[in-house]
FILOPA-760614 format. One record per residue: x, y, z of N, C-alpha, C in turn. Coordinates in steps of 0.1 Angstrom, whole numbers, padded with zeros to 4 digits, always signed. Layout:
<nodes>
XYZXYZXYZ ...
</nodes>
This chain:
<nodes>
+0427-0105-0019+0414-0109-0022+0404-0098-0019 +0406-0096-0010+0395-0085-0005+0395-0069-0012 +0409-0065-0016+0413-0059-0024+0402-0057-0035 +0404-0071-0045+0399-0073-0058+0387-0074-0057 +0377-0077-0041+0359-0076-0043+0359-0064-0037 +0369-0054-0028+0365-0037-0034+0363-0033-0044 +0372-0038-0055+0376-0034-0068+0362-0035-0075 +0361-0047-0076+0348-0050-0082+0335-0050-0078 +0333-0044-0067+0322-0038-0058+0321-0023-0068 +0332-0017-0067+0332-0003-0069+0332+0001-0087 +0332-0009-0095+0332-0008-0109+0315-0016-0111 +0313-0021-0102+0297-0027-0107+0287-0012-0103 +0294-0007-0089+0281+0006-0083+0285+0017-0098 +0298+0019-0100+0302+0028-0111+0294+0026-0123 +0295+0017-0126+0283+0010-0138+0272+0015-0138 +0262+0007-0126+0249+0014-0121+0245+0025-0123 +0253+0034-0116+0252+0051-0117+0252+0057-0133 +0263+0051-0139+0266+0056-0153+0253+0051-0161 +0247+0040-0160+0234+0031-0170+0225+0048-0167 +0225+0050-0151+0212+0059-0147+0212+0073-0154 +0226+0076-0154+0224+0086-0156+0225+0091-0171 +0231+0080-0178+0229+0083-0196+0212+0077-0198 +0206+0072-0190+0194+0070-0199+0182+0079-0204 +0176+0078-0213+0168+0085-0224+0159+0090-0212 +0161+0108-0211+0148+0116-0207+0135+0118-0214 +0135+0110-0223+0122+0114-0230+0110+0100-0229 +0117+0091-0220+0110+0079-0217+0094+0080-0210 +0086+0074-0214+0076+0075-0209+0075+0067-0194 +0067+0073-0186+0070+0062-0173+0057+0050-0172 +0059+0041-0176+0044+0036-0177+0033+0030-0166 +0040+0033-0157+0033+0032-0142+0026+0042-0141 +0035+0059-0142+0027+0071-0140+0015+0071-0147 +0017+0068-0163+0001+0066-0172-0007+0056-0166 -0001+0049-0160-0013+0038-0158-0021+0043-0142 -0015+0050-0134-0021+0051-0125-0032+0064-0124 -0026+0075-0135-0034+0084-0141-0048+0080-0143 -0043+0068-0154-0055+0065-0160-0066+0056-0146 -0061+0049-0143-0071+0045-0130-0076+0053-0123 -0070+0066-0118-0074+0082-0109-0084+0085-0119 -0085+0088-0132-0093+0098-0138-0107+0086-0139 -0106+0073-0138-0125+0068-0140-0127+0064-0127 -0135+0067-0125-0145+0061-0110-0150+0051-0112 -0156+0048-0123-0161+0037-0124-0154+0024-0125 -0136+0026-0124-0127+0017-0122-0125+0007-0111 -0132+0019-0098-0124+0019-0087-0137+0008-0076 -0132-0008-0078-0140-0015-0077-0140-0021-0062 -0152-0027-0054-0154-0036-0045-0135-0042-0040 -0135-0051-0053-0120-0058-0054-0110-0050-0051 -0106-0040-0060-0100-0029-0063-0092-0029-0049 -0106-0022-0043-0100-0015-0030-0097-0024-0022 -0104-0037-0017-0096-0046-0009-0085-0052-0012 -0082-0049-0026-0065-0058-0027-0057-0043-0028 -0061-0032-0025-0051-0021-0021-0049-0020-0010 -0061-0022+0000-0062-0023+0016-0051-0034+0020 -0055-0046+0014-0047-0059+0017-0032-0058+0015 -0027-0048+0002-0013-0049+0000-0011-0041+0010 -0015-0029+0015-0015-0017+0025-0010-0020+0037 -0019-0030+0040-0014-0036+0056-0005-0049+0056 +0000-0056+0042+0009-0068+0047+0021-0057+0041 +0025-0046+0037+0038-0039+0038+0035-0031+0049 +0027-0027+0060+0032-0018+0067+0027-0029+0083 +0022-0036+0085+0022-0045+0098+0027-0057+0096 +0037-0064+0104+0044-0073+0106+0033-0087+0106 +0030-0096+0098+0018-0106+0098+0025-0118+0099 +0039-0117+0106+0047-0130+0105+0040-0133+0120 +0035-0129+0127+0027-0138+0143+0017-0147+0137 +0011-0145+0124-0001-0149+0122+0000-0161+0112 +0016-0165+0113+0015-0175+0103+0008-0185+0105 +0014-0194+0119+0005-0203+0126-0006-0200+0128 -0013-0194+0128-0032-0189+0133-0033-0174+0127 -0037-0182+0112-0041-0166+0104-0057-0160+0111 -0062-0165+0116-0073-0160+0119-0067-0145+0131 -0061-0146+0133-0061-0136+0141-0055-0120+0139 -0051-0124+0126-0050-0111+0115-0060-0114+0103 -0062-0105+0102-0074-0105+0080-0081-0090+0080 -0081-0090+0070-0088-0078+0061-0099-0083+0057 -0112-0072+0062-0121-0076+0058-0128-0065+0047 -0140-0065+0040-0150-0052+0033-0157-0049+0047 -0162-0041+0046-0172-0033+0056-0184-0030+0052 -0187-0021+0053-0199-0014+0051-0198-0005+0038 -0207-0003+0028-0207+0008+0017-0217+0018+0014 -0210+0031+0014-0223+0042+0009-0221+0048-0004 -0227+0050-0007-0228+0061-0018-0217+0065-0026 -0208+0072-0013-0194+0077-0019-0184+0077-0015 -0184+0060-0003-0173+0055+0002-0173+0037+0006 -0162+0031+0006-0160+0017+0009-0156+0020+0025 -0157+0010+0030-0152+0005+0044-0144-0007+0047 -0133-0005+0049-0123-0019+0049-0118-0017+0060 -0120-0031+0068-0113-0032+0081-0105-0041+0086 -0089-0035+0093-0079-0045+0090-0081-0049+0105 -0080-0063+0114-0080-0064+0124-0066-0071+0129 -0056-0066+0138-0045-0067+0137-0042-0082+0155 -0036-0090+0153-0034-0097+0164-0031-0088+0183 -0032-0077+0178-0033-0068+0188-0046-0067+0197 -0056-0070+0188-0066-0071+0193-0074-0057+0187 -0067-0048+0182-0069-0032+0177-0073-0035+0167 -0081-0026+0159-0090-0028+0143-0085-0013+0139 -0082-0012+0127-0078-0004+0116-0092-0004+0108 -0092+0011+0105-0110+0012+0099-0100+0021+0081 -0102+0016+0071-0101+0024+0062-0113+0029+0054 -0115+0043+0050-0126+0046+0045-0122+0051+0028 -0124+0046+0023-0119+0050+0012-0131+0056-0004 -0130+0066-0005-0135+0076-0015-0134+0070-0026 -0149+0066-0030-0149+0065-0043-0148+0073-0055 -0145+0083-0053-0145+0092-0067-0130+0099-0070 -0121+0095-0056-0107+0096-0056-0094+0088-0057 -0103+0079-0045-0090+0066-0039-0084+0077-0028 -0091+0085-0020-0082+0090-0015-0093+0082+0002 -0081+0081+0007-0086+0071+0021-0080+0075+0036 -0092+0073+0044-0093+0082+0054-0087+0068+0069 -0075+0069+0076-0073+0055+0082-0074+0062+0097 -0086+0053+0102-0089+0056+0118-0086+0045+0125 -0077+0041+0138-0073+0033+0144-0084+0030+0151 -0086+0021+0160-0091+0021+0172-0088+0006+0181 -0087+0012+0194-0084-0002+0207-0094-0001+0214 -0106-0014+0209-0114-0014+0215-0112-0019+0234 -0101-0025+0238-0100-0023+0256-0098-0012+0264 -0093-0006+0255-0089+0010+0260-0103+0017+0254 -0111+0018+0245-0119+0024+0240-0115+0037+0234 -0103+0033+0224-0096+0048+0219-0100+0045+0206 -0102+0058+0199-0105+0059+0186-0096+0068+0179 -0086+0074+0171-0083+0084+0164-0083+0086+0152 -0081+0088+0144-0076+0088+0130-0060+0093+0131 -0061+0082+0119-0039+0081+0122-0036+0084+0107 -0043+0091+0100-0034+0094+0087-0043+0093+0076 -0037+0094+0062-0044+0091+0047-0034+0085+0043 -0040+0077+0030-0033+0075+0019-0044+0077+0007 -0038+0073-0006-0044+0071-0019-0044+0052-0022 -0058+0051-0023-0057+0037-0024-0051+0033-0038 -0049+0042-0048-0046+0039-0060-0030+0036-0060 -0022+0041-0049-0009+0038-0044-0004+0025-0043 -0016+0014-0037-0016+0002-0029-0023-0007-0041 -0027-0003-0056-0034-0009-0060-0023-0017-0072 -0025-0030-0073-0011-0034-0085-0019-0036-0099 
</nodes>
């Protein structure tokens, strides 16, 4: 038995690989045009926009299973806005706040931690909010 679900383990991955690698190079990718096309207008890059890219941002990369029982103690909020940036702030059951700043004319987003008991501030990285946006 176990034989015959190697067997057939190993003719399904064989499959897979062979679909991948005969398929048509000349395919368009329609994600890459679509995200193109959202990078190239600024005027796309909305209020909304950014908070449901912030939002997907932090429920794939912070664990929000503590907060099922008492969501208040995780949420994503808007912030503050200027000119030629959004403010979105994720506040995590840690008690720590996540500050994203994110560029309106890019989607390119600037993420500063901070623990307000300790009184630490850094900046812990970038991303492209156009990455996090569906």
């Amino acid at each position: 038995m176990k034989r015959f679900l190697y067997i057939f383990v190993l003719l399904l991955v064989a499959t897979f690989v062979n679909s991948g690698c005969l398929s048509n190079n000349n395919s368009v990718n329609i994600n890459s045009t679509n995200e193109t096309n959202l990078k190239d207008s600024k005027s796309k890059l909305t209020k909304d926009m950014v908070y449901n890219g912030i939002n997907n941002y932090c429920h794939q990369n912070f664990d929000w299973s503590i907060a099922k029982e008492n969501p208040d103690i995780m949420y994503v909020e808007m912030g503050e806005e200027t000119d030629t940036e959004y403010q979105v702030t994720f506040r995590s059951y840690t008690g720590s706040i996540t500050y994203f700043y994110v560029n309106k004319s890019d989607g390119n987003t600037k993420i500063v931690e901070y623990v307000p008991v300790l009184d630490i501030k850094e900046e812990s990285g970038t991303i492209n909010i156009f990455d996090y946006i569906e």
